[in-house]
KELO-937433 format. One record per residue (C-alpha): residue in one letter; x, y, z. Coordinates in pm, 1 decimal, m for minus. Each point is the difference from the previous one (the first is absolute). Example, Ala and Ser with C-alpha at 12.3 -4.5 7.8 and 13.67 -1.06 7.14 Angstrom:
gunu X Y Z
A 1230.0 m450.0 780.0
S 137.0 344.0 m66.0
//
This chain:
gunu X Y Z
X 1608.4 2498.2 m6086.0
X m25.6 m349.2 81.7
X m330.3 m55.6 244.6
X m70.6 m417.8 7.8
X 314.1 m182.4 m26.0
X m11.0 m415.4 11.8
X 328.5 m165.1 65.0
X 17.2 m376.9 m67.2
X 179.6 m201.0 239.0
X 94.1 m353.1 18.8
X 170.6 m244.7 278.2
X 312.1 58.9 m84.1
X 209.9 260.7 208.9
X 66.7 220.1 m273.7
X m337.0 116.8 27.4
X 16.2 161.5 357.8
X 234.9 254.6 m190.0
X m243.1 3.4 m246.2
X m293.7 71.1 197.0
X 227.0 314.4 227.8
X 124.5 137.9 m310.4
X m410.8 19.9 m133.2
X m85.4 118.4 372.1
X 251.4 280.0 m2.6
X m149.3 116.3 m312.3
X m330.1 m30.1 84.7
X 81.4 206.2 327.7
X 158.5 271.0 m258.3
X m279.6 21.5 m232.3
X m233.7 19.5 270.1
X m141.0 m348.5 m198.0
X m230.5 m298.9 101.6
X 188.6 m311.3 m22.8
X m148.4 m327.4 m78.6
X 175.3 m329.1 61.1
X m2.4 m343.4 m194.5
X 86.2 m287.8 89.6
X m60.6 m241.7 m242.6
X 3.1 m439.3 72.9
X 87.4 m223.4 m293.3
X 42.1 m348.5 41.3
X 328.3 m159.7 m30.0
X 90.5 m338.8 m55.1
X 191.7 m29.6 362.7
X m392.4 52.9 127.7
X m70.3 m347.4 m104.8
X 155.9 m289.9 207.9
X m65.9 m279.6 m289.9
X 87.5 m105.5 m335.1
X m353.1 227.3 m222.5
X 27.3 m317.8 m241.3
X m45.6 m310.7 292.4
X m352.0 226.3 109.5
X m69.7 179.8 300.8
X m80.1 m196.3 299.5
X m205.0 96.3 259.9
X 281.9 84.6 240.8
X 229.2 154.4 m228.1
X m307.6 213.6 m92.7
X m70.9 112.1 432.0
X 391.5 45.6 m46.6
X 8.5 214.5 m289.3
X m331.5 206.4 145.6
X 167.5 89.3 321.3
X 299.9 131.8 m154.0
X m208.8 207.8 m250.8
X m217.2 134.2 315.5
X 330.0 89.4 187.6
X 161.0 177.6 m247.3
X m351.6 191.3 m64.9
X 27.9 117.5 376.1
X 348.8 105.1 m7.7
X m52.4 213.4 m341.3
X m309.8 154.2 223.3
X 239.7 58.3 342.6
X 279.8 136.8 m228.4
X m239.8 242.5 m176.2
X m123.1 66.2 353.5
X 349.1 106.1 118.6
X 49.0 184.5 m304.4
X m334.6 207.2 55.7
X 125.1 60.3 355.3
X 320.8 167.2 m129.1
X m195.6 209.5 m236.6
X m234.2 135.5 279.3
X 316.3 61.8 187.0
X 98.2 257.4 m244.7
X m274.5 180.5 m150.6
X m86.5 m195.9 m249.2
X m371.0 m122.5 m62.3
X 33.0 m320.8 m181.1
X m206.8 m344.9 m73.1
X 86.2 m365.5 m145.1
X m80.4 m287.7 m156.4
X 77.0 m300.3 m39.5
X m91.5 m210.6 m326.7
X 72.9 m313.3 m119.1
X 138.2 m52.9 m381.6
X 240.3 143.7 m257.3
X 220.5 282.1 146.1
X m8.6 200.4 m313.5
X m312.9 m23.5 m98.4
X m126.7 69.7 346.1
X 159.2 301.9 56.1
X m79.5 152.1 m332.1
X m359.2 m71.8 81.2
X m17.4 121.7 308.7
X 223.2 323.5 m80.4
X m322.7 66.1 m247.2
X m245.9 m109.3 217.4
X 101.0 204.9 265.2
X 96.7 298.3 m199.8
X 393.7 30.0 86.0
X 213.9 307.1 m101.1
X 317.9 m212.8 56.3
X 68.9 m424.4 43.3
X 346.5 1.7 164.1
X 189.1 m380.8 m34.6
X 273.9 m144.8 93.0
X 275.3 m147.6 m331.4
X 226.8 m315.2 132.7
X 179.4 95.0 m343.3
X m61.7 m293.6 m158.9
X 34.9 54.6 m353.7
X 106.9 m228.7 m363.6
X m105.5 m332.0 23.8
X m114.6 m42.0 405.8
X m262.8 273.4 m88.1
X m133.9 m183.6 m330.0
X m38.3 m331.5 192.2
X m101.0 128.6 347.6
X m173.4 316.8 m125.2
X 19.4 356.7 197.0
X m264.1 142.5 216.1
X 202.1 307.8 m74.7
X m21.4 m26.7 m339.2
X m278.8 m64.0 m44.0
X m167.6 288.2 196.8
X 207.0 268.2 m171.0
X m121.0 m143.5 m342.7
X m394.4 m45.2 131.1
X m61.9 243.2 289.9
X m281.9 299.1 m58.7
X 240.0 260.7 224.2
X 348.3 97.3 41.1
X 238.1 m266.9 129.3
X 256.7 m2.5 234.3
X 252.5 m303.7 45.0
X 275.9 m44.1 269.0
X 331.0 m198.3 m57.6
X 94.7 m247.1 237.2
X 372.7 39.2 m12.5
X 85.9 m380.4 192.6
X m184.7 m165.6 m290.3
X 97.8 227.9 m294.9
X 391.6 m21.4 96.3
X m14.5 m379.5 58.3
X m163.9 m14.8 m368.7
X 279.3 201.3 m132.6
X 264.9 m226.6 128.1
X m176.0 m277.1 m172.4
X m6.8 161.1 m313.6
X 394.4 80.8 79.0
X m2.3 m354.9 39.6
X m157.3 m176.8 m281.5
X 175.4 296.1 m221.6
X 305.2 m59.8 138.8
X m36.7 m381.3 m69.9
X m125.8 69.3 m309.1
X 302.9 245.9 m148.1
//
């Protein structure tokens, strides 16, 4: 049914469960998997103050960090790879740099995928209009089937704040 799967991940830990979840499907579907990892730059990257300039150090600085964190997306996609092969499954990656959603969209066309299978933090009302969803977005822009996965530590800690502010509201 489904024969190229991609599965997005990101550095959080949710997406280890995200990534077996997409592996034990792919090992029931008798799939190809394909793995993204995609960089963005966040504003932690940058030691200074982007208004004062960027100084020659602070620019080495911000270059090695980008570099290491390029290596460890590789080795993590590496290990990743390595538990595929353990199983059965024949599977490839990339890694990309730019906007999650976008990026996987493209390459689910690109690389002609049955299936994109995500990970949802459950971030919903006004956290997902200001911070956006990868999630989201994907379901509304993907050219296959899509697949998300709850994470259940994030989604219950978001309902208790909405207990919360409700509660303080009422």
């Amino acid at each position: 049914m489904f024969s190229k799967i991609l599965v997005a991940i990101d550095d959080s830990a949710y997406s280890q469960s995200v990534f077996e979840q997409a592996l034990a499907f792919a090992k029931l579907h008798q799939s190809r998997l394909m793995v993204l990892h995609v960089l963005t730059t966040p504003d932690n990257l940058y030691p200074g103050d982007p208004y004062i300039g960027i100084t020659q150090i602070a620019m080495q600085a911000y270059w090695e960090r980008w570099q290491d964190r390029q290596q460890q997306g590789i080795s993590r996609l590496k290990t990743l790879e390595a538990e595929a092969i353990a199983v059965g499954v024949e599977m490839e990656f990339t890694q990309s740099i730019g906007d999650p959603s976008r990026m996987i969209c493209d390459l689910a066309e690109t690389w002609k995928s049955d299936l994109i299978v995500v990970g949802r933090r459950g971030v919903s009302g006004v956290s997902e209009f200001f911070g956006g969803s990868v999630s989201n977005y994907v379901l509304h822009h993907a050219p296959c089937h899509v697949l998300t996965f709850q994470d259940q530590v994030t989604a219950k800690r978001h309902a208790e704040a909405e207990l919360l502010t409700s509660g303080a509201r009422g």
